[in-house]
GUTITOR-261502 format. One record per residue (C-alpha): x, y, z. Coordinates in Angstrom, 3 decimals. Example, Ala and Ser with C-alpha at 12.3 -4.5 7.8 and 13.67 -1.06 7.14 Angstrom:
<atoms>
12.300,-4.500,7.800 .
13.670,-1.060,7.140 .
</atoms>
This chain:
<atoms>
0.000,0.000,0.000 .
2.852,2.216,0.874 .
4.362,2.329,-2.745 .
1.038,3.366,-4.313 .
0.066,5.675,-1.424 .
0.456,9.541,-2.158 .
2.473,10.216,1.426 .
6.788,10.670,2.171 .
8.097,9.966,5.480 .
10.342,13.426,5.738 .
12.295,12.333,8.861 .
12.022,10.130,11.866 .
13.791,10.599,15.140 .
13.802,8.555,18.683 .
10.326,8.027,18.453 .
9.215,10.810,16.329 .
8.373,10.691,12.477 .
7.470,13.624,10.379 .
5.286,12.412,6.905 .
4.054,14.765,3.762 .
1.128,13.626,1.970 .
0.415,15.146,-1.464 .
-2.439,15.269,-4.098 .
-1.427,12.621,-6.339 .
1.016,9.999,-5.835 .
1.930,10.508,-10.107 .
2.974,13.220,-11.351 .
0.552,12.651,-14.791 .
-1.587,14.942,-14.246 .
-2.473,18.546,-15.209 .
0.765,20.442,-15.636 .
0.971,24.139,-14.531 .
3.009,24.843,-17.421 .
-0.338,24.570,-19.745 .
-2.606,26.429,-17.572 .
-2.399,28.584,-21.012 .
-2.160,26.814,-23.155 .
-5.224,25.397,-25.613 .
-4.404,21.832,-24.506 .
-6.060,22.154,-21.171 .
-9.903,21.146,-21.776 .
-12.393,23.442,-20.196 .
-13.519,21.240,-17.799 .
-10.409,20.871,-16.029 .
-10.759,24.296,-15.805 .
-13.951,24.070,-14.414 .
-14.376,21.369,-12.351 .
-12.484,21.262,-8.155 .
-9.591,19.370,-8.011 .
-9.971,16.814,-4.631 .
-7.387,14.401,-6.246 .
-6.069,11.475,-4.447 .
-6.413,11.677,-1.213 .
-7.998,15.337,-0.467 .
-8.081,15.880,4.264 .
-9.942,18.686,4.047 .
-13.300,18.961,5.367 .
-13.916,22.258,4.843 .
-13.542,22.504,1.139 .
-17.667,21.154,-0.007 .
-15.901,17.477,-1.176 .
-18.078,14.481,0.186 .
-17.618,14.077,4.006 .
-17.386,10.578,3.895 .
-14.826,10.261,1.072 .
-12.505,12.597,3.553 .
-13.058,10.519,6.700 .
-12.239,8.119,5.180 .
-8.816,9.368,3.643 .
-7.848,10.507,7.279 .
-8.685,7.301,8.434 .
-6.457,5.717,5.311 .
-3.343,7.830,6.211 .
-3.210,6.795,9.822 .
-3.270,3.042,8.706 .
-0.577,4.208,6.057 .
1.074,5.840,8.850 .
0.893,3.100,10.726 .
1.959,0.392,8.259 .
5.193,2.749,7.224 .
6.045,2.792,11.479 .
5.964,-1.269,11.012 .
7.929,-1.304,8.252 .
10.451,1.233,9.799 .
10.816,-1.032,13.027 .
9.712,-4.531,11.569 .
8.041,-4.638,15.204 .
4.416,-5.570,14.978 .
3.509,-5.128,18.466 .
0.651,-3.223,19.264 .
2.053,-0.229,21.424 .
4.052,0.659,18.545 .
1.093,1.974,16.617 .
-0.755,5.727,16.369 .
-3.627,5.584,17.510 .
-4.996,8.807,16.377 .
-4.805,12.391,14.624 .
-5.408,15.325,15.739 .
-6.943,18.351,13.257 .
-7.818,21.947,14.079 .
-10.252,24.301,11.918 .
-7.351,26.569,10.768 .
-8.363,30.380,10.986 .
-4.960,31.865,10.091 .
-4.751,33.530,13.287 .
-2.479,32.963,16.446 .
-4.103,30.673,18.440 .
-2.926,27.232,19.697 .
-4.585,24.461,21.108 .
-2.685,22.125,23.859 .
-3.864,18.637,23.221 .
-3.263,17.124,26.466 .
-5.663,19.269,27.853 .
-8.430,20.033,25.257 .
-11.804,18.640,25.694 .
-13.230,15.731,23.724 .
-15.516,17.760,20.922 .
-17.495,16.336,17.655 .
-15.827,19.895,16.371 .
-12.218,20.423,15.777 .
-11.261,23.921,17.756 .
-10.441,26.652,15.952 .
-6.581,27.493,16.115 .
-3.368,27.423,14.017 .
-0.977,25.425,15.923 .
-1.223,22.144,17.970 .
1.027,21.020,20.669 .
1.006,17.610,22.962 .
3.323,15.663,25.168 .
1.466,12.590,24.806 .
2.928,9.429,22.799 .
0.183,7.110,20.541 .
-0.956,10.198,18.792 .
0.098,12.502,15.422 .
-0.599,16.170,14.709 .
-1.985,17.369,11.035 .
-1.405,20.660,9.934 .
-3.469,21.114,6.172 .
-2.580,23.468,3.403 .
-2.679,24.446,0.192 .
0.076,26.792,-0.209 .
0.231,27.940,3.054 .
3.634,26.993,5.174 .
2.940,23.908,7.319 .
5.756,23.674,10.205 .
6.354,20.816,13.186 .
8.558,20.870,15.820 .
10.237,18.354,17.649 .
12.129,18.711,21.936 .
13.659,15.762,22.073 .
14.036,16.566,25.987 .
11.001,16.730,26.190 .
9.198,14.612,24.106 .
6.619,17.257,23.153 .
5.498,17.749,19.694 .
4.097,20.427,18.132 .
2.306,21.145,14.454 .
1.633,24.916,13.081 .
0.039,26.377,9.805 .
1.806,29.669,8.947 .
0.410,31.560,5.860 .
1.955,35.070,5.610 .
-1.139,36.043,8.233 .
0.177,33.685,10.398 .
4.039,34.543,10.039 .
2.915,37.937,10.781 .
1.290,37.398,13.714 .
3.637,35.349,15.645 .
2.303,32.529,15.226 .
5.995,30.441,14.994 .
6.936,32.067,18.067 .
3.786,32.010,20.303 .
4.055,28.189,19.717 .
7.907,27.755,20.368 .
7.287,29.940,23.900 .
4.449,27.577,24.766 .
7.269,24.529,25.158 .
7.162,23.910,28.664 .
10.345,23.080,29.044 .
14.094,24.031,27.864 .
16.312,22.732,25.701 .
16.388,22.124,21.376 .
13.611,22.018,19.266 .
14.099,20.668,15.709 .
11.643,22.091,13.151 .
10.408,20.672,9.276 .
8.844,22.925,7.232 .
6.433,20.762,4.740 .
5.658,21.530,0.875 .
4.172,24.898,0.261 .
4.019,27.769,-1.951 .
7.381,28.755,-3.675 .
8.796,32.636,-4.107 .
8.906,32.376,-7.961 .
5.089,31.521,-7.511 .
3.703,33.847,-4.837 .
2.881,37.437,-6.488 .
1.047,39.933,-4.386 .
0.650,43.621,-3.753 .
2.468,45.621,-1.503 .
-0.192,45.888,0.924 .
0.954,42.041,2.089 .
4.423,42.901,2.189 .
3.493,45.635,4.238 .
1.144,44.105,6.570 .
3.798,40.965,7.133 .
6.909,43.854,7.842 .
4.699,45.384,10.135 .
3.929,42.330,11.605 .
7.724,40.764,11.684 .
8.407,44.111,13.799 .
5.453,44.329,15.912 .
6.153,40.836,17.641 .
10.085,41.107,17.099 .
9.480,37.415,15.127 .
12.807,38.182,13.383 .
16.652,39.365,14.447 .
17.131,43.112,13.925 .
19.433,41.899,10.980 .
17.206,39.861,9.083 .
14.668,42.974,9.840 .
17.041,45.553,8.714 .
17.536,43.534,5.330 .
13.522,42.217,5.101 .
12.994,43.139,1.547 .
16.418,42.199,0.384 .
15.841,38.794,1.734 .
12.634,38.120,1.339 .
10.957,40.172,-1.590 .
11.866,40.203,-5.128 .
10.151,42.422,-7.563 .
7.561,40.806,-10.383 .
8.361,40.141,-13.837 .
7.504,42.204,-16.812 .
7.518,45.380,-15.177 .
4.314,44.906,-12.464 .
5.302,47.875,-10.167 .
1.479,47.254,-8.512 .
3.103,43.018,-7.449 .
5.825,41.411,-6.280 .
6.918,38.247,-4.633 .
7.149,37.249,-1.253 .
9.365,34.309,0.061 .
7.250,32.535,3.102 .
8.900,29.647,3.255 .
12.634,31.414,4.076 .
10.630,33.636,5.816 .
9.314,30.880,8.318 .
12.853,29.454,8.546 .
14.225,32.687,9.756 .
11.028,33.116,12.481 .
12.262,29.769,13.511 .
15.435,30.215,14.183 .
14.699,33.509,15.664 .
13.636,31.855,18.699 .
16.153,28.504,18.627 .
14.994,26.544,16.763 .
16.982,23.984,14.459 .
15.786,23.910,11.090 .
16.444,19.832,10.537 .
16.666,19.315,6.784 .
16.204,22.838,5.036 .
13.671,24.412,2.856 .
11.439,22.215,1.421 .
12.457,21.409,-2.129 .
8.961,21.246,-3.950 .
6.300,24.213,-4.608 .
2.956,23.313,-4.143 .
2.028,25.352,-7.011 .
4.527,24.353,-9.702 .
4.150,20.819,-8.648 .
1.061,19.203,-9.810 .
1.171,16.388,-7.662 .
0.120,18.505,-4.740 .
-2.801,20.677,-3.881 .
-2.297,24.756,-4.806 .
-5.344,27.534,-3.684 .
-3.535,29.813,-6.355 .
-3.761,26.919,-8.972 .
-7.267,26.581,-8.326 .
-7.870,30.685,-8.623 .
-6.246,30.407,-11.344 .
-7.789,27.721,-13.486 .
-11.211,28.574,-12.041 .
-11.934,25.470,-10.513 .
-14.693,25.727,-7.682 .
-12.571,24.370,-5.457 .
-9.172,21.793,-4.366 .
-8.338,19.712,-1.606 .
-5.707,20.288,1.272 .
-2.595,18.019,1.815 .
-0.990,17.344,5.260 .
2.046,18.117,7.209 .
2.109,15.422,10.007 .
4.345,14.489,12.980 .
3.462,11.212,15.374 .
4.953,9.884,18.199 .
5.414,6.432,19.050 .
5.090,4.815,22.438 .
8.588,3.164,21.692 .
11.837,4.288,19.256 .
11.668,3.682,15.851 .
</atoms>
């Protein structure tokens, strides 16, 4: 199931694994490079894009078809732990994920202490000590982050679109650790800088932001548009682009965190084979699905 299943374990540590799912687990589909071309029939154009093995609820696909998906990537989560440890026993497996209705604000939701609910609270980040469980973080452009203490064993899961990066969100989650000591950090698929155009008013709103909370050194402050913001092409003085993803990895290690294997080398816009909100805006569809960031913990090493 693993081979033909449209997830990639990113990392696994102690007892800690870190897993990307994507749209399609092909990459034969509807290429970005034709969204002008004649060759893309109108009702690709027209019709939403849930692909694969689309986790969002929110998005009007068929509620059963996405229970069901979550409930097919825990059991592919599961299955790639067994195959990892070629240890069958029971108190190896998760036993469930956690998901938050994502409002691109700053809140954060503490697991361990949240009450059972039929609705999924309404925050940004997730954090948890407990072991037998995984975090999911969905997006569709937007910069999904976890964190790993290994001191601590806590685990943490946070959706940063350029609202959330300039809110704080990075950093309100990294001070809610309870405890000292590392945190390593993945940042999952998302939106590259070649593909993210806006107007200035974002830029402007994020700087503000970035300053406001301190979220960045005075350096990378001092230099913000050198770093992150290069101008459009053909001349659009009214756009340019904005670079989220180094943007996040300079939040994080603003506060201390270790950034464990770099910027994530696929854009979920340029890529077919995951889900895009500014692909779907762009080819008109009514709507696409959202992929997942996820980090689990295991009752035992890997």
């Amino acid at each position: 199931m693993i081979n033909t299943f449209p997830m990639t374990l990113l990392a696994q540590i102690d007892n800690v694994a870190v897993f990307q799912t994507s749209a399609f687990f092909s990459d034969d589909t509807l290429n970005i490079e034709t969204l002008d071309s004649k060759s893309v029939q109108a009702d690709e154009k027209s019709r939403a894009n849930y692909g694969e093995l689309n986790l969002g609820l929110h998005v009007k696909d068929d509620a059963t078809k996405v229970l069901n998906n979550r409930m097919r990537l825990l059991s592919a989560i599961n299955e790639q732990i067994m195959n990892v440890t070629l240890n069958s026993e029971q108190h190896t497996k998760i036993k469930r994920l956690h998901w938050v209705n994502q409002v691109h604000g700053k809140q954060i939701q503490n697991i361990d202490f949240a009450a059972l609910s039929m609705e999924p609270m309404a925050a940004d980040a997730m954090i948890s000590k407990q072991a037998g469980l995984g975090l999911a973080i969905m997006t569709a452009d937007c910069v999904p982050i976890v964190l790993y203490q290994p001191a601590s064993g806590q685990i943490a899961a946070i959706h940063a679109g350029w609202q959330g990066l300039a809110c704080g969100i990075i950093q309100a989650t990294v001070q809610d650790f309870t405890e000292s000591g590392e945190i390593k950090a993945w940042i999952g698929v998302c939106i590259s800088q070649a593909s993210y155009e806006v107007g200035h008013h974002v830029r402007d709103q994020l700087f503000a932001g970035c300053f406001e909370n301190q979220s960045l050194t005075a350096s990378d402050l001092d230099r913000f548009d050198q770093r992150y913001v290069v101008n459009s092409e053909a001349g659009n003085a009214d756009k340019l682009k904005l670079d989220l993803p180094m943007l996040a990895a300079d939040q994080l290690k603003a506060t201390g965190a270790t950034l464990a294997d770099g910027l994530p080398e696929h854009c979920s816009y340029a890529d077919n084979r995951y889900y895009s909100y500014r692909r779907q805006t762009h080819l008109n569809q009514p709507a696409t699905g959202r992929m997942a960031l996820v980090i689990v913990r295991s009752l035992s090493a890997f």
